[in-house]
C-alpha positions as CSV (number, residue, x, y, z in Angstrom):
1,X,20.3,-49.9,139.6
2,X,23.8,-49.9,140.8
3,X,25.3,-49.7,144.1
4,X,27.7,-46.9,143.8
5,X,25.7,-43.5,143.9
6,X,28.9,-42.2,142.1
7,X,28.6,-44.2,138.9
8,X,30.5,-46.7,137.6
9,X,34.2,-46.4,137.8
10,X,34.5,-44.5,140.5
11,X,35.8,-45.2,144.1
12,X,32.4,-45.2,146.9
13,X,32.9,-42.5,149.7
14,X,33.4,-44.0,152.8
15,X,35.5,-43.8,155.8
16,X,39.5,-44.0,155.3
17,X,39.2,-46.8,157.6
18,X,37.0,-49.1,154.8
19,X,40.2,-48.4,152.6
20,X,42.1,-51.1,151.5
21,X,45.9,-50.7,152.8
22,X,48.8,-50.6,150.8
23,X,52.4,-51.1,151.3
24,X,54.7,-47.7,151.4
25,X,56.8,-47.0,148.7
26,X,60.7,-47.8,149.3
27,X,61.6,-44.1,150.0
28,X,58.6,-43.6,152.2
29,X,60.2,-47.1,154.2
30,X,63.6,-45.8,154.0
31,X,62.3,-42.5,155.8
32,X,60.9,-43.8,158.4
33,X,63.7,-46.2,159.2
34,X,65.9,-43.4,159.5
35,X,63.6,-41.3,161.5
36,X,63.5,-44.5,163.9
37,X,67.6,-44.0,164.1
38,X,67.2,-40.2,164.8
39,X,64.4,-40.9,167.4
40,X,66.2,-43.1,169.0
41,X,70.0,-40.6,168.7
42,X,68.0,-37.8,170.0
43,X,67.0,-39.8,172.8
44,X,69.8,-41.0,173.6
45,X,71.5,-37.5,173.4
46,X,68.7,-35.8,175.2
47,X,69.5,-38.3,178.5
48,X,73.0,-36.7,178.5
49,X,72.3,-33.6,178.2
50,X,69.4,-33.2,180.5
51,X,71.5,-34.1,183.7
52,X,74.2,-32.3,182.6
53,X,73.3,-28.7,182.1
54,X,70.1,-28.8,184.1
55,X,67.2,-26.4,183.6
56,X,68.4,-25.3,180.2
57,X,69.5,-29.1,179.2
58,X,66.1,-30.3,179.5
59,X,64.9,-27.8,177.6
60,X,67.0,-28.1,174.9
61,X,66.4,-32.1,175.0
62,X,63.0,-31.6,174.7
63,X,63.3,-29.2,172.1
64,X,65.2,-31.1,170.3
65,X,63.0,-34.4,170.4
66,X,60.0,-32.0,169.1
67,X,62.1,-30.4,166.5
68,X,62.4,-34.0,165.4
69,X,59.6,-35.3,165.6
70,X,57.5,-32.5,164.0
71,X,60.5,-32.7,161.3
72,X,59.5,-36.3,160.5
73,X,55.1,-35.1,160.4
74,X,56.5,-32.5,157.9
75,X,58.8,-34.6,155.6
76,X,56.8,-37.3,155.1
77,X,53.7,-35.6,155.3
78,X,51.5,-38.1,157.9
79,X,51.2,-38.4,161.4
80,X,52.9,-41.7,160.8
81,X,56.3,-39.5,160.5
82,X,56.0,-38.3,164.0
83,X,55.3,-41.1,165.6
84,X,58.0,-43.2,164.2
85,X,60.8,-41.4,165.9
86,X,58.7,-40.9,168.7
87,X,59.0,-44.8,169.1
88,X,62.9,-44.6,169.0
89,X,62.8,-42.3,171.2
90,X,60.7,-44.1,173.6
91,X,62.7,-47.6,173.4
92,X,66.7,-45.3,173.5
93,X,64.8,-43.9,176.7
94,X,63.5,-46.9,178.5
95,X,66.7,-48.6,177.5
96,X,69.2,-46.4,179.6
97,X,66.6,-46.7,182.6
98,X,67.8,-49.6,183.2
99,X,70.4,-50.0,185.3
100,X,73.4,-52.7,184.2
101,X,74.9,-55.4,187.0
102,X,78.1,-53.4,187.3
103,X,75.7,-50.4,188.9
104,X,76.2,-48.2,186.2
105,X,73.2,-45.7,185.3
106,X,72.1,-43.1,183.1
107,X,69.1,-41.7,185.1
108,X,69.2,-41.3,188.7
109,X,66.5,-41.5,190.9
110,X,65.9,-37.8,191.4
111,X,62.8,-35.3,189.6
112,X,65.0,-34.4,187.0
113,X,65.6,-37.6,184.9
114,X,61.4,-38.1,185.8
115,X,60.9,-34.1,184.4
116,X,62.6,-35.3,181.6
117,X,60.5,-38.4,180.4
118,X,56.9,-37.1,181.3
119,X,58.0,-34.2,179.1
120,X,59.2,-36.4,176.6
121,X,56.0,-38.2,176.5
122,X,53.8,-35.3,176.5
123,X,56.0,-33.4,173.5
124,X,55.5,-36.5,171.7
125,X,52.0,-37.1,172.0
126,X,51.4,-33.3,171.1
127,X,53.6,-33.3,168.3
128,X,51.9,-36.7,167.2
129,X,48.6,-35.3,167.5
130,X,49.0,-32.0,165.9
131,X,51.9,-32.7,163.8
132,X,49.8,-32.1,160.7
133,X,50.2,-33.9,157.3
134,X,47.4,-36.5,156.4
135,X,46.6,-40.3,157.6
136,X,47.9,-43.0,154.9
């Protein structure tokens, strides 16, 4: 009597989570290295342009970090792709919180800047969520 219901030869159903792992392919790694980069640019240009042209700034930064984020669920086809640039984007961000020695700053201390990252957060856990494509 053997174990596997399916006969011999073939895979047991289980959960994807009983699957072995296996290293992406070198394109797949490649993609998501760049996504990380464009994550992280889009951050970086969505803290300009927020302050700069407020309302219709912030909504074009977080436009943009969805447009890129959902860009990166659709061409590699996980959830994996949106939340790599979702990570750059998150550590661009946190970065230019900071504020250097000389008293330089990107984000002031005013609802704006804070409008900008709770709606960064919550665009990227939507788009992360419901960004299609299938787990690897």
């Amino acid at each position: 009597m053997s174990a596997n219901p399916q006969g011999p030869g073939q895979r047991p159903a289980g959960s994807l989570l009983a699957q072995p792992l296996r290293m992406p392919s070198a394109g797949r790694t490649a993609a998501y290295a760049g996504l990380l980069l464009l994550g992280a640019l889009v951050g970086v240009a969505g803290a300009l342009v927020q302050g700069a042209f407020f309302p219709a700034g912030l909504l074009l930064a977080l436009a943009g970090a969805a447009g890129t984020f959902l860009g990166g669920a659709r061409l590699t086809g996980t959830r994996a792709g949106a939340a790599v640039p979702v990570v750059g984007w998150l550590a661009a961000v946190v970065l230019l919180t900071t504020s250097r020695p000389e008293g330089d700053f990107v984000f002031a201390a005013s609802l704006r800047p804070y409008l900008f990252l709770l709606g960064g957060m919550v665009v990227a856990m939507i788009c992360a969520t419901l960004g299609g494509g299938r787990n690897r």
